[in-house]
Each structure stands twice: as structure tokens, then as C-alpha cells.
PDB file of N, H, CA, C and O in Angstrom:
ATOM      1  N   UNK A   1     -82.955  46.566 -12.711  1.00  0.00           N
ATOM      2  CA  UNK A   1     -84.040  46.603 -13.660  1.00  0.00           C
ATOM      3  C   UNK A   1     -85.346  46.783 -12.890  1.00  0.00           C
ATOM      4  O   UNK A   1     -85.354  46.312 -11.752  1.00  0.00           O
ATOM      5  N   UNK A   2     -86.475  47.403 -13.338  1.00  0.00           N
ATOM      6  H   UNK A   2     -86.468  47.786 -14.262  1.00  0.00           H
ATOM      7  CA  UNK A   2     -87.701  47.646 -12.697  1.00  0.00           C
ATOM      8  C   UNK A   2     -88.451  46.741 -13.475  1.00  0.00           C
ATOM      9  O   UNK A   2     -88.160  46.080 -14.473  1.00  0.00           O
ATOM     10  N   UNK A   3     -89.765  46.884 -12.618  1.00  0.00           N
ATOM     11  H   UNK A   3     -90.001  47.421 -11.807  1.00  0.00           H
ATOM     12  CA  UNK A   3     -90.501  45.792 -12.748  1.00  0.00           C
ATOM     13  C   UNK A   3     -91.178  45.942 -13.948  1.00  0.00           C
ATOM     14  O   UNK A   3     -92.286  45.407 -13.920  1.00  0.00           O
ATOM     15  N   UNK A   4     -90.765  46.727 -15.457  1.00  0.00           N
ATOM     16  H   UNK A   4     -89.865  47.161 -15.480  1.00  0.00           H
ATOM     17  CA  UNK A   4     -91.159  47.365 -16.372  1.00  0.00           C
ATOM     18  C   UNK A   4     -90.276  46.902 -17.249  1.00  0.00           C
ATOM     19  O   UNK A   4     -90.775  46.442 -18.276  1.00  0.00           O
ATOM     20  N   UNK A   5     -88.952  46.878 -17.151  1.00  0.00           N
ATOM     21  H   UNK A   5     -88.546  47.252 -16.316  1.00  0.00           H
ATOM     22  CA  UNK A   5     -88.293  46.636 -17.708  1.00  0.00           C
ATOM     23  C   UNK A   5     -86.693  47.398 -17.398  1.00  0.00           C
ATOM     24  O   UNK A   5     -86.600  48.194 -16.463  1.00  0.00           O
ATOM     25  N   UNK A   6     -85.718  47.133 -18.099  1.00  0.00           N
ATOM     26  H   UNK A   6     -85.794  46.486 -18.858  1.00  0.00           H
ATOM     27  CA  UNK A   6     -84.697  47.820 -18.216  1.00  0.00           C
ATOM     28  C   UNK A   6     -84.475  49.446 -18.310  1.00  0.00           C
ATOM     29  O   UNK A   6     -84.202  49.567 -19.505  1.00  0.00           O
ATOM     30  N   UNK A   7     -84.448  50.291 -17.949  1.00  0.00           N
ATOM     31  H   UNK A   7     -84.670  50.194 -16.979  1.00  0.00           H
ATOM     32  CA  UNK A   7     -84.412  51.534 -18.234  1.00  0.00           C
ATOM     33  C   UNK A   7     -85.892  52.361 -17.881  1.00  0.00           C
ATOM     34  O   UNK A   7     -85.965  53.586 -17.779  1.00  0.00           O
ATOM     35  N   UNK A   8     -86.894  51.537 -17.741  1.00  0.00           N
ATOM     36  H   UNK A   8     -86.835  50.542 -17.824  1.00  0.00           H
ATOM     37  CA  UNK A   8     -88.332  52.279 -17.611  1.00  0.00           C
ATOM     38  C   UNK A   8     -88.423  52.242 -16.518  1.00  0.00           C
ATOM     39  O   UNK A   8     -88.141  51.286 -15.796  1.00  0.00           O
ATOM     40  N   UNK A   9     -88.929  53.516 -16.136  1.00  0.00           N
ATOM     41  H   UNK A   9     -89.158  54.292 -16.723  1.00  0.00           H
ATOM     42  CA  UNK A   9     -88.877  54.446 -14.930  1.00  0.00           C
ATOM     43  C   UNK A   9     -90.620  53.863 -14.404  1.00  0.00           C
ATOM     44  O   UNK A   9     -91.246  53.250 -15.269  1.00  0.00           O
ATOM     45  N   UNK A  10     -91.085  54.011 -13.472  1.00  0.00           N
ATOM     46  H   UNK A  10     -90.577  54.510 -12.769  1.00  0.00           H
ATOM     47  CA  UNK A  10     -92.083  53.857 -12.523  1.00  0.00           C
ATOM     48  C   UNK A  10     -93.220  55.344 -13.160  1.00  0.00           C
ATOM     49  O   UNK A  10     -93.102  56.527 -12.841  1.00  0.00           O
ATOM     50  N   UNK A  11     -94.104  54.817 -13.976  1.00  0.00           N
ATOM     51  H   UNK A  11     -94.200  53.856 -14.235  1.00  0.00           H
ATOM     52  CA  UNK A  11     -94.960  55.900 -14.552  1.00  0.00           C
ATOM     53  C   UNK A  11     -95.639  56.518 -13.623  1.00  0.00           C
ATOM     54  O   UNK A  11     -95.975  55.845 -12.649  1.00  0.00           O
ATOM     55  N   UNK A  12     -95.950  57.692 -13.668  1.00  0.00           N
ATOM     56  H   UNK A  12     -95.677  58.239 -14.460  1.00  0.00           H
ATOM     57  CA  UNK A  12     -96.898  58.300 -12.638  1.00  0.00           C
ATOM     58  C   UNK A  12     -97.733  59.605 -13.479  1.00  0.00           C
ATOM     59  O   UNK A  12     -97.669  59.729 -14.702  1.00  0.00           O
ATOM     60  N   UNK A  13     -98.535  60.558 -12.557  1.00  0.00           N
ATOM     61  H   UNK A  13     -98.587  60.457 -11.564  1.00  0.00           H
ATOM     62  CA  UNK A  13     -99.866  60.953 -13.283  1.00  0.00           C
ATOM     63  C   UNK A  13     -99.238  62.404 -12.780  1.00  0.00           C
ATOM     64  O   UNK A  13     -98.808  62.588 -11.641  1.00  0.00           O
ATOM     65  N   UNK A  14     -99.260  63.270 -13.696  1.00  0.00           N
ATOM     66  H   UNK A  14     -99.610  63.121 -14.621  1.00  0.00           H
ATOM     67  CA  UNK A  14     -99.449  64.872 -13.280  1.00  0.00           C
ATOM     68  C   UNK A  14     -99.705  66.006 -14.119  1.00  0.00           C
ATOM     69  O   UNK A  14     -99.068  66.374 -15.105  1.00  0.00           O
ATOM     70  N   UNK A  15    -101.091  66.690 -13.404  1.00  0.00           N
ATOM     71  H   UNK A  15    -101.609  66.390 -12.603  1.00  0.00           H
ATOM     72  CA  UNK A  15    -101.761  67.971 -14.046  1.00  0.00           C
ATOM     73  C   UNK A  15    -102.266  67.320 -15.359  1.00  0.00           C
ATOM     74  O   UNK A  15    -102.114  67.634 -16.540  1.00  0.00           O
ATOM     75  N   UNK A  16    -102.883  66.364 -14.780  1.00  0.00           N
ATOM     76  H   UNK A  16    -103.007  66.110 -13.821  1.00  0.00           H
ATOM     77  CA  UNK A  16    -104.153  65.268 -15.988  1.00  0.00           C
ATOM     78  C   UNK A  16    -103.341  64.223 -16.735  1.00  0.00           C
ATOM     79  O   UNK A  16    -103.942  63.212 -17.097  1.00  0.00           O
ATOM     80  N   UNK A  17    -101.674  64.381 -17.087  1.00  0.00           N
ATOM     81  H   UNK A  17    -101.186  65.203 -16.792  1.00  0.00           H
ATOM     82  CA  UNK A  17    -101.402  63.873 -18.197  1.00  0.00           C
ATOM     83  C   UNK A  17    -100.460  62.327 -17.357  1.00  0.00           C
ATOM     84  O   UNK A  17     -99.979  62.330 -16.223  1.00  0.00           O
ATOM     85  N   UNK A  18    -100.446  61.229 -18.302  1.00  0.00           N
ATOM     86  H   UNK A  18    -100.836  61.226 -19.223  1.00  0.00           H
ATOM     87  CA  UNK A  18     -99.606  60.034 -17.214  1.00  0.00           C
ATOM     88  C   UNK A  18     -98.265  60.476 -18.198  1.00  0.00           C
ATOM     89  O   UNK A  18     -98.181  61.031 -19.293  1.00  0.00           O
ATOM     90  N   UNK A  19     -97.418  60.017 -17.374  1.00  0.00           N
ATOM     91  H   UNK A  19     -97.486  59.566 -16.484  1.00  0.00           H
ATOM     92  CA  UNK A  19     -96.158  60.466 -17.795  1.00  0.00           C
ATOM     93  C   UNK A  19     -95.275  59.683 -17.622  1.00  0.00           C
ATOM     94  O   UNK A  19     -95.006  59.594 -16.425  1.00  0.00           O
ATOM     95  N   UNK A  20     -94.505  58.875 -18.434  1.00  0.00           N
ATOM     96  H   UNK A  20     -94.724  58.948 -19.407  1.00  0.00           H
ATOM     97  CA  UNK A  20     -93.075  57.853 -18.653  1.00  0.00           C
ATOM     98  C   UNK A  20     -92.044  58.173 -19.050  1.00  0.00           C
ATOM     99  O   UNK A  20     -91.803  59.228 -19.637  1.00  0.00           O
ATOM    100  N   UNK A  21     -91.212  57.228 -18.765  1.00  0.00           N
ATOM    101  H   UNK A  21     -91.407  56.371 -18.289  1.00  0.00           H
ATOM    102  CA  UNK A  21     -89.735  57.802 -18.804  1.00  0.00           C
ATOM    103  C   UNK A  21     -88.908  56.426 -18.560  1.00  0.00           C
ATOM    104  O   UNK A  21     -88.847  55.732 -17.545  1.00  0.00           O
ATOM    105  N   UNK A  22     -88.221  56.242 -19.978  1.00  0.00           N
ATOM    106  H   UNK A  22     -88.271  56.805 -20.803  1.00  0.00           H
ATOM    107  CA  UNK A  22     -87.033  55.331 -20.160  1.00  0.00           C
ATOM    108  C   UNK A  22     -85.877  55.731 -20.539  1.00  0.00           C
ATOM    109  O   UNK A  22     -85.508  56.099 -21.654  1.00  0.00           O
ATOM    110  N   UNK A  23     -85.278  55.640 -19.501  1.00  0.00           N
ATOM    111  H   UNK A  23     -85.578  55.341 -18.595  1.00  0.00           H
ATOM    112  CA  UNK A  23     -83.629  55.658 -19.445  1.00  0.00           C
ATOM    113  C   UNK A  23     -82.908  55.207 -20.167  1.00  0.00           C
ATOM    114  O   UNK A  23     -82.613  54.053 -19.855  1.00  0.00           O
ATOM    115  N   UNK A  24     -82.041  55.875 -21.791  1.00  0.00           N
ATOM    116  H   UNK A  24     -82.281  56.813 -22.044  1.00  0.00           H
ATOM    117  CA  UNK A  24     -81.458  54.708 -22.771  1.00  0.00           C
ATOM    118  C   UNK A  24     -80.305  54.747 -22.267  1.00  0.00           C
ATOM    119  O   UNK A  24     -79.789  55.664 -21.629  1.00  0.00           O
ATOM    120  N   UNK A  25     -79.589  53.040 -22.749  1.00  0.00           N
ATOM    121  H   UNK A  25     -80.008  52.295 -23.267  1.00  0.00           H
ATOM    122  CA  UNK A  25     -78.245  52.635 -22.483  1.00  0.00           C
ATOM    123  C   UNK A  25     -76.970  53.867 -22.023  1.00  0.00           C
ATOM    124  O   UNK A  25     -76.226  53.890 -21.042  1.00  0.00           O
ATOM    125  N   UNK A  26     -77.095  54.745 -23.091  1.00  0.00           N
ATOM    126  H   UNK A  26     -77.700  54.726 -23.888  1.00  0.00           H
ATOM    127  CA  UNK A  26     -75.753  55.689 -22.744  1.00  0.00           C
ATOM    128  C   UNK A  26     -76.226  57.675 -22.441  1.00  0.00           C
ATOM    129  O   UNK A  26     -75.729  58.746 -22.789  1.00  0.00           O
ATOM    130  N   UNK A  27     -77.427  57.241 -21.621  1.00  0.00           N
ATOM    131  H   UNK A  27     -77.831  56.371 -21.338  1.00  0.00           H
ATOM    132  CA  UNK A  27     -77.447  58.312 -21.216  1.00  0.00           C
ATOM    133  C   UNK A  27     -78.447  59.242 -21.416  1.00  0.00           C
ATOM    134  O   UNK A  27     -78.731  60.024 -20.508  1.00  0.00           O
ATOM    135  N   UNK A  28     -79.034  59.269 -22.502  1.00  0.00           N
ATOM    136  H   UNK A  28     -78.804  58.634 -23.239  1.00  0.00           H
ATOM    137  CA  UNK A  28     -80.518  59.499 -22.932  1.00  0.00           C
ATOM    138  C   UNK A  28     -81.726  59.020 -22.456  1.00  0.00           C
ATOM    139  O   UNK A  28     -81.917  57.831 -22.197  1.00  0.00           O
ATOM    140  N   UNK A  29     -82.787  60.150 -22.295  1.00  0.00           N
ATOM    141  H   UNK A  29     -82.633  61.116 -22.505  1.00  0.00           H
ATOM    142  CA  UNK A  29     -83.590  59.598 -21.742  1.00  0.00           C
ATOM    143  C   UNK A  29     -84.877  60.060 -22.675  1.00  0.00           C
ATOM    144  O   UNK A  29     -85.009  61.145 -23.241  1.00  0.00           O
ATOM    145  N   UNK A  30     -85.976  58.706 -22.681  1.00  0.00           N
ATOM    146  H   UNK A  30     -85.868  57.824 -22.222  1.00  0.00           H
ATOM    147  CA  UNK A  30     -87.072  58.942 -23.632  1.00  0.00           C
ATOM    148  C   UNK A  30     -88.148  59.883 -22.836  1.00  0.00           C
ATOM    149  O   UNK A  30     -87.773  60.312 -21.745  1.00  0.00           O
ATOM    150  N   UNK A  31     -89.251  60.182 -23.222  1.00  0.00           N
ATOM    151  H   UNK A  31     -89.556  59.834 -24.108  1.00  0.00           H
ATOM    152  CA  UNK A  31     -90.023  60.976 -22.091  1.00  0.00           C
ATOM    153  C   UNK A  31     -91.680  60.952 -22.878  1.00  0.00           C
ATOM    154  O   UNK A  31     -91.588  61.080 -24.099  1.00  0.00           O
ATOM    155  N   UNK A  32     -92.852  60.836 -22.459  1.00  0.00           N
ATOM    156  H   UNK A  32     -92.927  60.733 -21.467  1.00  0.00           H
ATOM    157  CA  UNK A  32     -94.162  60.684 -23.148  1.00  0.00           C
ATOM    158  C   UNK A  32     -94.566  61.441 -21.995  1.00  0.00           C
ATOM    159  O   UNK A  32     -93.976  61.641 -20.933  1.00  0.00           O
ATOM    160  N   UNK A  33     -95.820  61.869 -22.460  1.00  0.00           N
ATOM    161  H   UNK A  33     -96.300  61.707 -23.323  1.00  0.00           H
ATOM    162  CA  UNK A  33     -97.110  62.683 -21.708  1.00  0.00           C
ATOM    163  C   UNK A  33     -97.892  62.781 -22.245  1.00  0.00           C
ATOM    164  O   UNK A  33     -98.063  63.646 -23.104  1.00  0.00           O
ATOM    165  N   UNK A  34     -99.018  61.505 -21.774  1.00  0.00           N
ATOM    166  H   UNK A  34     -98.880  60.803 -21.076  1.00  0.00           H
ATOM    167  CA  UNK A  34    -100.111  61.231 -22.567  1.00  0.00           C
ATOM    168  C   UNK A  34    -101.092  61.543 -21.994  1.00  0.00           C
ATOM    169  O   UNK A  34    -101.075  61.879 -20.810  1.00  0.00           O
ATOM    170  N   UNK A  35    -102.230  61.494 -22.768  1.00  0.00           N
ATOM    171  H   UNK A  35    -102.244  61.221 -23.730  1.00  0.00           H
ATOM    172  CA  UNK A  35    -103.253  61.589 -22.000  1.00  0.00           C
ATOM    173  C   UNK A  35    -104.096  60.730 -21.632  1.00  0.00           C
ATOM    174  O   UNK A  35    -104.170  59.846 -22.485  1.00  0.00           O
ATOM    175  N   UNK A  36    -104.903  60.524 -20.607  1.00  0.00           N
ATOM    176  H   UNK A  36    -104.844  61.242 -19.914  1.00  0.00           H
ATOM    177  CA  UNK A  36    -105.433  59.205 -20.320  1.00  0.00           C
ATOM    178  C   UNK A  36    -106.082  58.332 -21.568  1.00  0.00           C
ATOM    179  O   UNK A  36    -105.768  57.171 -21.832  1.00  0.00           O
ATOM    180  N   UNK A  37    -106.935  59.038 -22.195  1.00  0.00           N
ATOM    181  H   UNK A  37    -107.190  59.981 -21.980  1.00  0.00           H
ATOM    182  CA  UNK A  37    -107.071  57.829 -23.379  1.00  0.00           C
ATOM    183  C   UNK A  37    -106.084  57.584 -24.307  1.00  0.00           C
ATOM    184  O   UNK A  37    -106.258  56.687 -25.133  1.00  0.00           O
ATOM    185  N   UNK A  38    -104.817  58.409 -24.300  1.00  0.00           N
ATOM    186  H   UNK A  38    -104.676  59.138 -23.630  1.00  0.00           H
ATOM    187  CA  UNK A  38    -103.845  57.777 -25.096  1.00  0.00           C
ATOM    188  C   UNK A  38    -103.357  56.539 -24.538  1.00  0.00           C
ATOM    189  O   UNK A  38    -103.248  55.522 -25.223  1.00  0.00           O
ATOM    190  N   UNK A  39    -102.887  56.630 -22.603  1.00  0.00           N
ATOM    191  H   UNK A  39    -102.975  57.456 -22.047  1.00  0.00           H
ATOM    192  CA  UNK A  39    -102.259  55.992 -21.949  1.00  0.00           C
ATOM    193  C   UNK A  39    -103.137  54.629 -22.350  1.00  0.00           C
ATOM    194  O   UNK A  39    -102.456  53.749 -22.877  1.00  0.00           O
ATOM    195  N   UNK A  40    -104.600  54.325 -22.168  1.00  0.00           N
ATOM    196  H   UNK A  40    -105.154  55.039 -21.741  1.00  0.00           H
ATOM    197  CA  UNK A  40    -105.267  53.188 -22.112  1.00  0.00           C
ATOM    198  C   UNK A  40    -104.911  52.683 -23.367  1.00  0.00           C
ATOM    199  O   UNK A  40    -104.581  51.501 -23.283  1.00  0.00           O
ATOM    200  N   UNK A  41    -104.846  53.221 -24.702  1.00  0.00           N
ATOM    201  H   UNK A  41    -105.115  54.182 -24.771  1.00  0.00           H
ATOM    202  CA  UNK A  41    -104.798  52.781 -26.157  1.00  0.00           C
ATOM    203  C   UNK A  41    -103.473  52.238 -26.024  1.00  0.00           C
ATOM    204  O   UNK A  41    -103.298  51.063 -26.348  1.00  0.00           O
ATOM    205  N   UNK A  42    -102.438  52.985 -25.559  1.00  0.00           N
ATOM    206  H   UNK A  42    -102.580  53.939 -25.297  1.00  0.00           H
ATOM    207  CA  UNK A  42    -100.903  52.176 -25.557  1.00  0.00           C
ATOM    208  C   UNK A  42    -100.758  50.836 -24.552  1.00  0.00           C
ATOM    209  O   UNK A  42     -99.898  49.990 -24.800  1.00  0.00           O
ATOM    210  N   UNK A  43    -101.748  50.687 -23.288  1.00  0.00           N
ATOM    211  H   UNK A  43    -102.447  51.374 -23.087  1.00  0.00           H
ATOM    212  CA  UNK A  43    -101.507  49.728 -22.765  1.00  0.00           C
ATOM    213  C   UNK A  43    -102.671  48.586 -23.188  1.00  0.00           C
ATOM    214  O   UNK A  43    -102.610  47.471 -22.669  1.00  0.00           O
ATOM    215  N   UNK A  44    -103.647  48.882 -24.073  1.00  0.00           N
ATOM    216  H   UNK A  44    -103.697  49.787 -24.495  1.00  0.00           H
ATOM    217  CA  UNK A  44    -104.043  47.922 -24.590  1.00  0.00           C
ATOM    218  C   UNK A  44    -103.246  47.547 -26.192  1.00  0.00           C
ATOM    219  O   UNK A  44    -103.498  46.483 -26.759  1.00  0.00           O
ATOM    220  N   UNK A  45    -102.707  48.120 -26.527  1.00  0.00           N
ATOM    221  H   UNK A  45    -102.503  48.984 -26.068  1.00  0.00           H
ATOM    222  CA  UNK A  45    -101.754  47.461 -27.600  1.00  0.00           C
ATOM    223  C   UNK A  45    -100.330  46.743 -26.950  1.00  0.00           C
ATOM    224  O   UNK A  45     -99.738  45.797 -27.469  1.00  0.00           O
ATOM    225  N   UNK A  46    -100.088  47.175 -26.164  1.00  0.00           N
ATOM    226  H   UNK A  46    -100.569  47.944 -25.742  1.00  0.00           H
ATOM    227  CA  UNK A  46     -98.574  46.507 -25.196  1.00  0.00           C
ATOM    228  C   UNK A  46     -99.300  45.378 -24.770  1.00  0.00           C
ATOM    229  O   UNK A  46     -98.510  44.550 -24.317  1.00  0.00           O
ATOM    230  N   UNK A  47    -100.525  44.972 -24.719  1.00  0.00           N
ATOM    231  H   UNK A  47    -101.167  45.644 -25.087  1.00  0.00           H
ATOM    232  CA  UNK A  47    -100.644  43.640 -23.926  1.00  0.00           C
ATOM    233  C   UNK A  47    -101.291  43.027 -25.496  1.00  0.00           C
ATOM    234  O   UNK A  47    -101.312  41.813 -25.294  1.00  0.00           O
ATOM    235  N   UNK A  48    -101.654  43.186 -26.482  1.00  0.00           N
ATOM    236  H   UNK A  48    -101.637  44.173 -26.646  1.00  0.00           H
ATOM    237  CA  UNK A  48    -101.931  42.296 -27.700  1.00  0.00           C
ATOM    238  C   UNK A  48    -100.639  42.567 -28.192  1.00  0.00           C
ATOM    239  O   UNK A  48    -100.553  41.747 -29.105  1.00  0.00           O
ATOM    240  N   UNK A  49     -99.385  43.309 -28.166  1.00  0.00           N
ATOM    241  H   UNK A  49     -99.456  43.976 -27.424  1.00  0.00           H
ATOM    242  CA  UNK A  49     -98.215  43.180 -28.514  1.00  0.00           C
ATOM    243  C   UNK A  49     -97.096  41.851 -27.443  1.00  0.00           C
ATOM    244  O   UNK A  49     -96.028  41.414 -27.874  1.00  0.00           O
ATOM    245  N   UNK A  50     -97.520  41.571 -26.478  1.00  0.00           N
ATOM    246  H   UNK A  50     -98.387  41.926 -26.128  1.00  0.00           H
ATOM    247  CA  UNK A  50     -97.286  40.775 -25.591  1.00  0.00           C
ATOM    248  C   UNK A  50     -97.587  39.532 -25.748  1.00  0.00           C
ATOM    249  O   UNK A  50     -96.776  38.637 -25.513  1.00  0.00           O
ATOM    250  N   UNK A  51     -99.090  39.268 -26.268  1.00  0.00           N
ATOM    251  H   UNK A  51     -99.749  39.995 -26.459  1.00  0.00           H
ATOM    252  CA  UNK A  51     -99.900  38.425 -26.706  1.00  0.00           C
ATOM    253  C   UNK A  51     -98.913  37.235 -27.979  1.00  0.00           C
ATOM    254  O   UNK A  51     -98.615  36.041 -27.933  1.00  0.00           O
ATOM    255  N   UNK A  52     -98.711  38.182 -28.851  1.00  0.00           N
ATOM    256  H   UNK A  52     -98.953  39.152 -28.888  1.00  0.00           H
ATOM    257  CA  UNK A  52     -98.197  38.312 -29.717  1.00  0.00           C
ATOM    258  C   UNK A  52     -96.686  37.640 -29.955  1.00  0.00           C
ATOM    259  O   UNK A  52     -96.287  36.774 -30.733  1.00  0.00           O
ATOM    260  N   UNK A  53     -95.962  38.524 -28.815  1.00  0.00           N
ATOM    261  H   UNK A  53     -96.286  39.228 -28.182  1.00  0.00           H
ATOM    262  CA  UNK A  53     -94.797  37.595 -29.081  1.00  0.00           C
ATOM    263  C   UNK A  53     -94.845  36.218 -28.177  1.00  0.00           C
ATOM    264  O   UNK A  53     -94.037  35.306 -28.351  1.00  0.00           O
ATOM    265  N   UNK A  54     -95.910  36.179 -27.175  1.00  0.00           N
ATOM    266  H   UNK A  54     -96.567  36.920 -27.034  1.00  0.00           H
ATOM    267  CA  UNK A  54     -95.255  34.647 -26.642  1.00  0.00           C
ATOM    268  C   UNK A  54     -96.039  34.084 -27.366  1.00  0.00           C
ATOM    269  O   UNK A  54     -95.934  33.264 -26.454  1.00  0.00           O
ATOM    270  N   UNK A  55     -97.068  33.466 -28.428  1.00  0.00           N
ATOM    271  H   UNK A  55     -97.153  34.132 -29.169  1.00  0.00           H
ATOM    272  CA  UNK A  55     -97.007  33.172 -29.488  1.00  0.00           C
ATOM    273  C   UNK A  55     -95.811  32.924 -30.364  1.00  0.00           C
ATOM    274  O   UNK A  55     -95.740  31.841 -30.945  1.00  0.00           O
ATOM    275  N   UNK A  56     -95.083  33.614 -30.480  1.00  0.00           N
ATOM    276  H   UNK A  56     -95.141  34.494 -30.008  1.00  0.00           H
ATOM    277  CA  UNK A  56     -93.690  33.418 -31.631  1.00  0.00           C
ATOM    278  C   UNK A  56     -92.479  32.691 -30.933  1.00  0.00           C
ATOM    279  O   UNK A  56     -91.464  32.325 -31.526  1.00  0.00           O
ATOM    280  N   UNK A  57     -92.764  32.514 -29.420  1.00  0.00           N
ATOM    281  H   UNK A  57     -93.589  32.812 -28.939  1.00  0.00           H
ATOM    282  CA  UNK A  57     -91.463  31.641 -28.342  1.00  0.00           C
ATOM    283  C   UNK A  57     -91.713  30.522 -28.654  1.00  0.00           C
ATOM    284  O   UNK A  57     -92.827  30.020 -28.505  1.00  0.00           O
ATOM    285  N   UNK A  58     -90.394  29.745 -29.301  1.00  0.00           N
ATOM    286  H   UNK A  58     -89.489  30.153 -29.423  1.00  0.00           H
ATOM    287  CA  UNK A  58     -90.148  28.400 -29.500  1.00  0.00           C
ATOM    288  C   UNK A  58     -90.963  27.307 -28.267  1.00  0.00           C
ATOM    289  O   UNK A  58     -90.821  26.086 -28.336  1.00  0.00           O
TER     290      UNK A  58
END
């Protein structure tokens, strides 16, 4: 597992756009190419989505 999670690949940046990639269970793979203000909008919702669930941990 990476330090991302299960299946998520190590993001990196090319020809302007950041680019991810999660590996599903049987073989499929997801793929994004965002652009930097998309990338910032998704990692400021992944951390109030974060927020969020350890709030809901018993």
C-alpha cells in the first residue's frame, strides 16, 4: 500500500496538468488530469472530507 492509500499511485505533474492514478482491485485502472486549480479544489475537499469522517469514529 502507498502512502495514499491502497491502489493510488504517487501523483506527479506533466505539460501543466497533475496527474493520478488508482489501481482498482481486479485490474482497472482510474486516471485524472487536472489542472492545478482543479488539483487544489480536490485536495482541499479530501482534507474537510477527512475532517469529516474522524468526526463520525466511535
Amino acid at each position: 500500500m502507498s502512502k495514499y492509500g491502497e491502489g493510488v499511485e504517487e501523483p506527479y505533474t506533466f505539460s501543466g496538468f497533475v496527474k493520478l492514478t488508482i489501481n482498482e482491485e481486479y485490474g482497472g485502472k482510474a486516471r485524472a488530469s487536472l489542472q492545478p486549480d482543479e488539483a487544489r479544489l480536490l485536495g482541499l475537499r479530501l482534507i474537510r472530507m477527512a475532517d469529516e469522517a474522524e468526526e463520525q469514529e466511535w
